[in-house]
Residue, then its C-alpha position, 0 to 999 in steps of 0.5 A: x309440542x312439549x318443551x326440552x329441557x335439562x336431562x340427566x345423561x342415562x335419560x337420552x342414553x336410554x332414549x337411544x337404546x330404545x332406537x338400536x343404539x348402543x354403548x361402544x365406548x367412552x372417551x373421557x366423560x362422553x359416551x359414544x352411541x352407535x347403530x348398525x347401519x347409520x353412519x354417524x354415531x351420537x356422543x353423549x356427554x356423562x354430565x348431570x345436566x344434559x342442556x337442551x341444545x346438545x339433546x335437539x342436536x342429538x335429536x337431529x342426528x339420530x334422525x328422529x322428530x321431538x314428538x318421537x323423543x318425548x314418546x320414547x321418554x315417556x317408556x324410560 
């Protein structure tokens, strides 16, 4: 399994737009991600370094495995 580490903001964001989800605001320097159908939206802070535990907690919210993450990185 490979390891997480630190990310920019736009990486995870488009991560999640490869998913269905999408840009529906910004309140302050977090962005709010939502997709049709899923009933919690992911909050994505527009910090320079993303830390790893707030990417696995994204992770786990959107509802997908790490292995997934890493494939969908690898198309960003």
């Amino acid at each position: 399994m490979s390891r997480l580490t630190p990310l920019h903001w736009r990486t995870p964001v488009r991560v999640f737009e490869q998913l269905g989800y999408r840009w529906t605001g910004q309140r302050g320097s977090h962005i709010k991600l939502e997709k049709p159908g899923t009933a919690r939206p992911l909050i994505v802070p527009r910090y320079t370094e993303v830390g790893v535990g707030v990417i696995a907690a994204l992770i786990r919210t959107a509802g997908i495995t790490r292995e997934g993450f890493f494939a969908l990185l690898t198309n960003c």
